[in-house]
Backbone as CSV, one residue per row, in Angstrom:
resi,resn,N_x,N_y,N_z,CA_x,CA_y,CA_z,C_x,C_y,C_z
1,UNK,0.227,18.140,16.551,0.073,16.836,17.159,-0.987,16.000,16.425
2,UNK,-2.073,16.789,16.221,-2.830,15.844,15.305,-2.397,15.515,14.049
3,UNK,-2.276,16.204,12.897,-1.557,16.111,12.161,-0.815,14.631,12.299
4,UNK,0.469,14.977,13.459,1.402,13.619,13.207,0.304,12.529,13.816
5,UNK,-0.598,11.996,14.320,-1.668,10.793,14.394,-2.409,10.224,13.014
6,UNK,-2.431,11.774,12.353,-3.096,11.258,11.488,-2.122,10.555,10.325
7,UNK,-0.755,11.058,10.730,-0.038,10.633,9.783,0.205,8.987,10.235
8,UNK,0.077,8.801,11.308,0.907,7.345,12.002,-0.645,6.717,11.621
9,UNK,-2.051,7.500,12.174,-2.159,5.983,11.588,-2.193,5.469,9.911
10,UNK,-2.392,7.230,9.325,-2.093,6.323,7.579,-1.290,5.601,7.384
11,UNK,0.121,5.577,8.514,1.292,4.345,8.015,0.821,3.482,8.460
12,UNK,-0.242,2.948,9.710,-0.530,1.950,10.372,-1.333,1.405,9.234
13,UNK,-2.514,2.090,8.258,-2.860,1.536,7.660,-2.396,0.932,6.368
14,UNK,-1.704,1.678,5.621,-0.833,1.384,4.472,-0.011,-0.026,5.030
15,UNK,0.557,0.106,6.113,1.372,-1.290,6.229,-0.038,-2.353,6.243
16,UNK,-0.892,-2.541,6.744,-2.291,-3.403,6.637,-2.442,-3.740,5.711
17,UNK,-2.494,-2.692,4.958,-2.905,-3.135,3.176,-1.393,-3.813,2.114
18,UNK,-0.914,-3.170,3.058,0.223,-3.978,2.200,0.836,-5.615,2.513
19,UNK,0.339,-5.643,3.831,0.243,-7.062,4.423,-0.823,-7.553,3.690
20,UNK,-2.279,-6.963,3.494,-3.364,-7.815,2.995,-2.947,-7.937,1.502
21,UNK,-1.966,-7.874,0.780,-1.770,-8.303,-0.282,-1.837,-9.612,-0.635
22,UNK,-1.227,-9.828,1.028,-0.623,-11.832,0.287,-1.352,-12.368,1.797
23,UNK,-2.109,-11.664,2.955,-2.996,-12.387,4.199,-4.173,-12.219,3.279
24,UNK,-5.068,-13.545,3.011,-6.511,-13.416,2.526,-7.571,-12.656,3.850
25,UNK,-6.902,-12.999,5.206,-7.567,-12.496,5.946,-7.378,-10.998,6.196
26,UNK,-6.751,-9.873,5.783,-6.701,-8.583,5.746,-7.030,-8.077,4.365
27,UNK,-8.543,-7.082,3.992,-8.188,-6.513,2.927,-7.611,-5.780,2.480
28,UNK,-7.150,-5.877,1.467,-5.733,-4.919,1.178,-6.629,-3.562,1.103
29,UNK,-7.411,-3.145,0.065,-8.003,-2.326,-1.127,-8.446,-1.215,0.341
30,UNK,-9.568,-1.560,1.531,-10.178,-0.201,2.380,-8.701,0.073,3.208
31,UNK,-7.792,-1.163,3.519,-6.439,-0.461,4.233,-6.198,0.737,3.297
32,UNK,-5.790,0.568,1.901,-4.762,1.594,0.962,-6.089,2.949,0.893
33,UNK,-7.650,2.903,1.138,-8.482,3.921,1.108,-8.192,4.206,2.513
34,UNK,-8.236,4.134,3.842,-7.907,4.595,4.840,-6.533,5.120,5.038
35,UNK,-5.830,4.661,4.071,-4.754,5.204,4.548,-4.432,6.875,3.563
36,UNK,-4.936,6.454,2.637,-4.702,7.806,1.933,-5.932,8.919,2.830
37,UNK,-6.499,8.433,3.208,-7.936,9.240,4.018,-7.078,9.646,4.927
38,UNK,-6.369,9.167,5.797,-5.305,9.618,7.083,-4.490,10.786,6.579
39,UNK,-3.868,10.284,5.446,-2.659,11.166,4.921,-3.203,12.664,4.426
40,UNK,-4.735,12.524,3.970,-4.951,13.394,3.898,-5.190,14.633,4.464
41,UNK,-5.094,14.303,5.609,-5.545,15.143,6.828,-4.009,15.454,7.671
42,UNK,-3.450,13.953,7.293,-2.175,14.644,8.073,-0.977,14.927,7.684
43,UNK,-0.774,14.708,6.496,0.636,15.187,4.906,0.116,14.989,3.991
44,UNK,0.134,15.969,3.380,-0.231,16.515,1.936,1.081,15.324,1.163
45,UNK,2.226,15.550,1.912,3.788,15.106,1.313,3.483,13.106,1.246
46,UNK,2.665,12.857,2.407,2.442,11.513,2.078,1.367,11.039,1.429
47,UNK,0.439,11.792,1.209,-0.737,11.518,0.221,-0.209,11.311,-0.727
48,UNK,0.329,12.653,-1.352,0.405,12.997,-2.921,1.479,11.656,-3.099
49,UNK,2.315,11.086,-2.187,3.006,9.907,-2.513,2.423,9.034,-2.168
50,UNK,1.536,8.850,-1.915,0.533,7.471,-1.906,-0.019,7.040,-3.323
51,UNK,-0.710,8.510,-3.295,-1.698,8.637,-5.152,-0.609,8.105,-6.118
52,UNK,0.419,8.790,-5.687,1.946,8.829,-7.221,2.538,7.226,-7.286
53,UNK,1.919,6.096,-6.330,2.943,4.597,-6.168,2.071,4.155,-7.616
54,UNK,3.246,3.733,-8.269,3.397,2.816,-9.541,2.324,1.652,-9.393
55,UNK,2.092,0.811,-7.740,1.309,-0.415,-8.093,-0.155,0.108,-7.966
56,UNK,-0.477,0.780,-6.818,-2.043,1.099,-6.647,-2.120,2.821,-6.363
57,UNK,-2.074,3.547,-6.857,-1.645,5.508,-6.603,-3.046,5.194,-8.017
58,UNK,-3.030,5.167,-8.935,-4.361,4.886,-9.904,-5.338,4.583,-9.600
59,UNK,-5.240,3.412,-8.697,-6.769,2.655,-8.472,-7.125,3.747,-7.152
60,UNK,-6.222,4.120,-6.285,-6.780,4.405,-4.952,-7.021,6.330,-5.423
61,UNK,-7.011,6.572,-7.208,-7.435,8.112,-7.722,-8.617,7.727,-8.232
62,UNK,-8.404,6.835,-8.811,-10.232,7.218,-9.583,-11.009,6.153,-8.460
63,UNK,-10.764,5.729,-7.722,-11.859,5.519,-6.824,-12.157,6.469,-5.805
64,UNK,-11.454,7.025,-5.142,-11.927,8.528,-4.716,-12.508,9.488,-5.328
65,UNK,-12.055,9.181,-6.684,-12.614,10.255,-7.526,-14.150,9.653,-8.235
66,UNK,-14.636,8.599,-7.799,-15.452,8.188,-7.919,-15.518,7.906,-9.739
67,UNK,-14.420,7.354,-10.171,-14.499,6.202,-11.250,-14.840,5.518,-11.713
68,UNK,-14.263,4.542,-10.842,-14.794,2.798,-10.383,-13.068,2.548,-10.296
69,UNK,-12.959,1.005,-11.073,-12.091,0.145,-11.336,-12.031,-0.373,-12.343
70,UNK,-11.227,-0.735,-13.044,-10.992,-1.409,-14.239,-11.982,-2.901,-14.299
71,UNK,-12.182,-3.477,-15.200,-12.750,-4.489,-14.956,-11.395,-5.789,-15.015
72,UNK,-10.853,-5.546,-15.619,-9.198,-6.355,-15.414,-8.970,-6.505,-13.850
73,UNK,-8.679,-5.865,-13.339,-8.509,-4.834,-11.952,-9.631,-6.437,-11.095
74,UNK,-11.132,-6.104,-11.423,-11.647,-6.642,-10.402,-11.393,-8.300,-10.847
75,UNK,-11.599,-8.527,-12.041,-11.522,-10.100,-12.032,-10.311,-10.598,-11.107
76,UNK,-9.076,-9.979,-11.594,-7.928,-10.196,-10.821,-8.322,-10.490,-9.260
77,UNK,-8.452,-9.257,-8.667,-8.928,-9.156,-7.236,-9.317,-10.235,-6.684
78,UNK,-10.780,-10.836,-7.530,-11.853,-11.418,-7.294,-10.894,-12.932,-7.342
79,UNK,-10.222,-13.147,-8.482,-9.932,-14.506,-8.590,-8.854,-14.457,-8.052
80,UNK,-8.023,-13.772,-7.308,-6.686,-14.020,-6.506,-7.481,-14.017,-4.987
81,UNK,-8.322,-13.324,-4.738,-9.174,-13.821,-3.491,-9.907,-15.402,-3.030
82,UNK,-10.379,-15.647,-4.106,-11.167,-16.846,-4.070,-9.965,-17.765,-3.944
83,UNK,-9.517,-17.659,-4.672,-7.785,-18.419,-4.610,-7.168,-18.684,-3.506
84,UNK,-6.785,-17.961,-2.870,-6.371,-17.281,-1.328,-7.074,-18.332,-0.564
85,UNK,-8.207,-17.843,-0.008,-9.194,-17.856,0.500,-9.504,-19.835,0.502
86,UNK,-9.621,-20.124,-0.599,-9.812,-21.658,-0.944,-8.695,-22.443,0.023
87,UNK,-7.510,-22.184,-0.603,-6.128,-22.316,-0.236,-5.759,-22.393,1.231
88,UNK,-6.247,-21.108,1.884,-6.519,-21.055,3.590,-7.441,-22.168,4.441
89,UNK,-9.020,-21.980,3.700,-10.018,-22.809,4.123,-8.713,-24.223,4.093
90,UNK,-8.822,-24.771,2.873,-8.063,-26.147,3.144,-6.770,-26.652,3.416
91,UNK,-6.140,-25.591,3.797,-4.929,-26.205,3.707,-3.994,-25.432,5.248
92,UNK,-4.817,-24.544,6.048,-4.318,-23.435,7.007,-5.423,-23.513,8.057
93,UNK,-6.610,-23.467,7.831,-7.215,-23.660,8.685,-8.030,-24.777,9.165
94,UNK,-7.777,-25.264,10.389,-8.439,-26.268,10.978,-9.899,-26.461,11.558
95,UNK,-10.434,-25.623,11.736,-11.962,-25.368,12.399,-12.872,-24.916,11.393
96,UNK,-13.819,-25.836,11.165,-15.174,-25.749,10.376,-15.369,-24.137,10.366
97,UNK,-15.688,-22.880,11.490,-15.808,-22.005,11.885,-15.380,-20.726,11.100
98,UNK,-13.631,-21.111,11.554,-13.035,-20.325,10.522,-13.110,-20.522,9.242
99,UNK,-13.331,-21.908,8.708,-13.294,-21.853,7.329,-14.614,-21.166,6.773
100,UNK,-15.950,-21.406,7.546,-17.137,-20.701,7.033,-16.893,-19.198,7.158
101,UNK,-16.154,-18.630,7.927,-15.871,-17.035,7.984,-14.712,-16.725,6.792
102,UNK,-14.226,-17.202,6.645,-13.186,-17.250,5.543,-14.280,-16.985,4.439
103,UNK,-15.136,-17.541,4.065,-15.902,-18.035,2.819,-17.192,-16.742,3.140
104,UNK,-17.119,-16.429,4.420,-18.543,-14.955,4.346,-17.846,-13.974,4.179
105,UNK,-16.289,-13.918,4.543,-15.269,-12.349,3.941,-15.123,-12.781,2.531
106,UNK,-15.149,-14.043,1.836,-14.706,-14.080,0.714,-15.758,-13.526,-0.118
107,UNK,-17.176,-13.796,0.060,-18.642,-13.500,-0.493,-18.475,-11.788,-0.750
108,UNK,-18.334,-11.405,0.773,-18.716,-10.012,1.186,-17.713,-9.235,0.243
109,UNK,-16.271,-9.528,0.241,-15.431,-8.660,-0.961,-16.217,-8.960,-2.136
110,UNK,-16.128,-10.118,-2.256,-16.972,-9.825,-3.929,-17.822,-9.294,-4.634
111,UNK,-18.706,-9.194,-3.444,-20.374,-8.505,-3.587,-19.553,-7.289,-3.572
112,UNK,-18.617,-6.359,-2.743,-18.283,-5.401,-2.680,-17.543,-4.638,-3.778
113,UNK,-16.774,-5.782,-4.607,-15.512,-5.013,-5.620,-16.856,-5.375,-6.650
114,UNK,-17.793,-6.443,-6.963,-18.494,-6.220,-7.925,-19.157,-4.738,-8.378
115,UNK,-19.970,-4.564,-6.886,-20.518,-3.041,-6.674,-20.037,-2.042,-7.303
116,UNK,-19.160,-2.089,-7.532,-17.783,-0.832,-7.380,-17.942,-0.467,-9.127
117,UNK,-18.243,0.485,-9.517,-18.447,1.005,-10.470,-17.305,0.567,-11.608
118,UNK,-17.654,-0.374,-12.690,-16.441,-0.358,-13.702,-15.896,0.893,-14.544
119,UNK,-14.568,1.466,-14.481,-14.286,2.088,-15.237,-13.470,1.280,-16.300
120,UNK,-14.147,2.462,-17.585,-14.017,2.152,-18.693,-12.567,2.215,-19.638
C-alpha cells in the first residue's frame, strides 16, 4: 500500500512538472526531483523510466548525483523564465500583487538554478 502512494504521488508530481513546463507559475525542475524521489521509494520500474526520458532523465541524474547542470541548461531555464514570467506580469495578470509575486518566484528560481553547481 505504501509503495502504490508513493507511486501516485510521483505521478502527481511528474504531471506538475510537466504542466510547469509552459505555467510560469509551477516549477517544472523540484516537480521532476520529487517525483523521481517518490518513484524511488515506490517503483524501481518508474524511476529507472523517469532517469531513461530523452527530455530531462540527464538533468534529473547528475543532479541527484550531485553534478550540477549544464550551463546551456541554466541560461535556457533562466531566460525562458524571465520570458514567461514578463509575459504573465503584463499581459495575464491584473493585480499589482500578483504581478510583484510573479517577479519574487521569478528572482527566487534564479538565485536558485544560479546556485546549482555548473557541470562541465
Amino acid at each position: 500500500m505504501t509503495r502504490a502512494l508513493w507511486t501516485a504521488a510521483g505521478t502527481v508530481f511528474l504531471c506538475l512538472g510537466i504542466i510547469g513546463i509552459v505555467l510560469p507559475l509551477l516549477p517544472t525542475t523540484p516537480f521532476l526531483l520529487l517525483a523521481a524521489a517518490c518513484y524511488l521509494r515506490g517503483s524501481k520500474k518508474m524511476h529507472d523510466w523517469l532517469l531513461n526520458q530523452k527530455w530531462f532523465g540527464k538533468y534529473i541524474r547528475n543532479y541527484q548525483e550531485g553534478r550540477g547542470i549544464p550551463l546551456k541548461v541554466k541560461i535556457l531555464a533562466i531566460s525562458f523564465l524571465w520570458i514567461t514570467i514578463t509575459f504573465s506580469a503584463l499581459f495575464v495578470i491584473d493585480f499589482l500583487w500578483g504581478k510583484i509575486l510573479l517577479f519574487i518566484i521569478a528572482v527566487a528560481v534564479s538565485i536558485h538554478i544560479i546556485r546549482i553547481k555548473t557541470l562541465k
